[in-house]
C-alpha positions in Angstrom: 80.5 -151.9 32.9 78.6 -148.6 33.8 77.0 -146.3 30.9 78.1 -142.5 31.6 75.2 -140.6 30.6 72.9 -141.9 28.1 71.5 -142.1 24.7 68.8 -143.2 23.5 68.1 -145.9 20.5 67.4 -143.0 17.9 71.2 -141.2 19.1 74.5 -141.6 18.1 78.2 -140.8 19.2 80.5 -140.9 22.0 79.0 -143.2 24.5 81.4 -143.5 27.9 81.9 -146.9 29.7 83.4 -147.2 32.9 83.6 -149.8 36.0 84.5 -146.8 38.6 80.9 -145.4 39.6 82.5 -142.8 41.3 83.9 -141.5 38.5 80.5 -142.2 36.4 78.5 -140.4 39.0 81.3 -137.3 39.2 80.7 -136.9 35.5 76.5 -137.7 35.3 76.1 -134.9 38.3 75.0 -131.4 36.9 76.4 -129.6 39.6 79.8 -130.7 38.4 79.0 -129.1 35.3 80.5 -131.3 32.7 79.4 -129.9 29.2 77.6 -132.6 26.6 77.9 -131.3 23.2 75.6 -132.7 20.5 76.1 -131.9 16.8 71.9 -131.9 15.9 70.3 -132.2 12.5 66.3 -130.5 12.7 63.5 -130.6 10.6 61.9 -127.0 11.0 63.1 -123.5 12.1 65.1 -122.1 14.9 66.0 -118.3 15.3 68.0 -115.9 17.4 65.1 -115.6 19.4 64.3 -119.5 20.5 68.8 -119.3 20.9 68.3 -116.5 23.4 65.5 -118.3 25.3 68.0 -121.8 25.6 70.7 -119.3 27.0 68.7 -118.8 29.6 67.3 -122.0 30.6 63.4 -122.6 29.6 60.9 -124.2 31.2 59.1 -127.2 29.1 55.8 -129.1 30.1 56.6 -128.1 33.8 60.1 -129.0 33.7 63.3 -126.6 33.7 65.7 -127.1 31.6 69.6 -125.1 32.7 70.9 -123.0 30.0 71.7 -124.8 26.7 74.1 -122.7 24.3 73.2 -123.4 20.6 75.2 -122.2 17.6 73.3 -122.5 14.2 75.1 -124.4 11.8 74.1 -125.4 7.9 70.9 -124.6 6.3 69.6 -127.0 3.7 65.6 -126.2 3.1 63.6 -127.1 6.2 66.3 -129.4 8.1 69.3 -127.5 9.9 72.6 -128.5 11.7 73.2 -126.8 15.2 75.6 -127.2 17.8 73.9 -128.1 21.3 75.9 -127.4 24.1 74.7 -128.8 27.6 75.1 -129.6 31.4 72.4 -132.0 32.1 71.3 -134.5 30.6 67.5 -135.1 31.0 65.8 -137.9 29.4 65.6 -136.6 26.0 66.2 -133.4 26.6 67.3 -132.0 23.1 64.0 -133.9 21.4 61.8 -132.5 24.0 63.0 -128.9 24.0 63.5 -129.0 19.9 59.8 -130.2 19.6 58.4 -127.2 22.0 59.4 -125.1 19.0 58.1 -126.9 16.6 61.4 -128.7 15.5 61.8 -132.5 14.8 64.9 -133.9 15.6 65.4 -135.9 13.0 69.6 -137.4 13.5 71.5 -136.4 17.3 75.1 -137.1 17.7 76.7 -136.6 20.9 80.7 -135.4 19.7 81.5 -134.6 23.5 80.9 -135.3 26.6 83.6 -133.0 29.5 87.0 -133.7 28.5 86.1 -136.7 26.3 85.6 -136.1 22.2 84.5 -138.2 19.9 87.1 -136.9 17.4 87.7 -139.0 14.4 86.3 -142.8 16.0 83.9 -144.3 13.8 80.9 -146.4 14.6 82.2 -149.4 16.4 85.5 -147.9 17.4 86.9 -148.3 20.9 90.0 -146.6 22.5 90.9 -147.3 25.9 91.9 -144.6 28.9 94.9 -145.1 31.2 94.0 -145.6 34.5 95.9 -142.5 35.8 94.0 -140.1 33.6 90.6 -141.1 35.4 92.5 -139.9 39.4 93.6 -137.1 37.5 89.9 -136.0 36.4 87.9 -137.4 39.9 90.4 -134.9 41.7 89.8 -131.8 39.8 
């Protein structure tokens, strides 16, 4: 079986395995712009301005990041939710960028990744795709 995308041993969440690498590269390419969405608890302090600087890609340590949309989500003293919203996926990407502002991601959950959604699985929990749904997706 073939990992599509990654996380790393600190993430959680939907985690894709396949045994077409076509379709896992189709999905992993950011030209084909499949969105990752990442539910992301913080420790520190994020603003309209650092959310209008992701909109418009940012550059970190010599390395570009693409625009990242980010919705702020609960408040609770010095750790936040947001919503992270992606089309790459970078080797730690969202831990990198977070601590550029000063932020410590401190629990990242990937909830979606293109058409797939984590929805209500729980940790451990497997569901199976029928085969015609991956030629429907590789020919869109």
């Amino acid at each position: 079986l073939i990992s599509i995308g990654r996380l790393d041993y600190n993430s959680e969440g939907l985690l894709l395995l396949t045994n077409n690498g076509n379709f896992a590269r189709k999905l992993e390419l950011p030209q084909n712009k499949f969105q990752r969405t990442y539910k992301v608890r913080i420790f520190g302090t994020i603003n309209n301005k650092i959310k209008d600087q992701l909109k418009n890609g940012i550059k970190v340590n010599s390395i570009k990041y693409k625009p990242i949309e980010l919705e702020l989500e609960d408040e609770k003293g010095k750790n936040r939710w947001l919503t992270m919203r992606l089309y790459e996926g970078k080797n730690r990407e969202i831990r990198k960028i977070m601590d550029h502002f000063g932020c410590t991601v401190n629990r990242l959950i990937r909830i979606s990744y293109g058409p797939f959604n984590l929805k209500d699985l729980k940790p451990g929990q497997l569901t199976e795709l029928k085969y015609k749904n991956f030629n429907k997706l590789l020919k869109s």
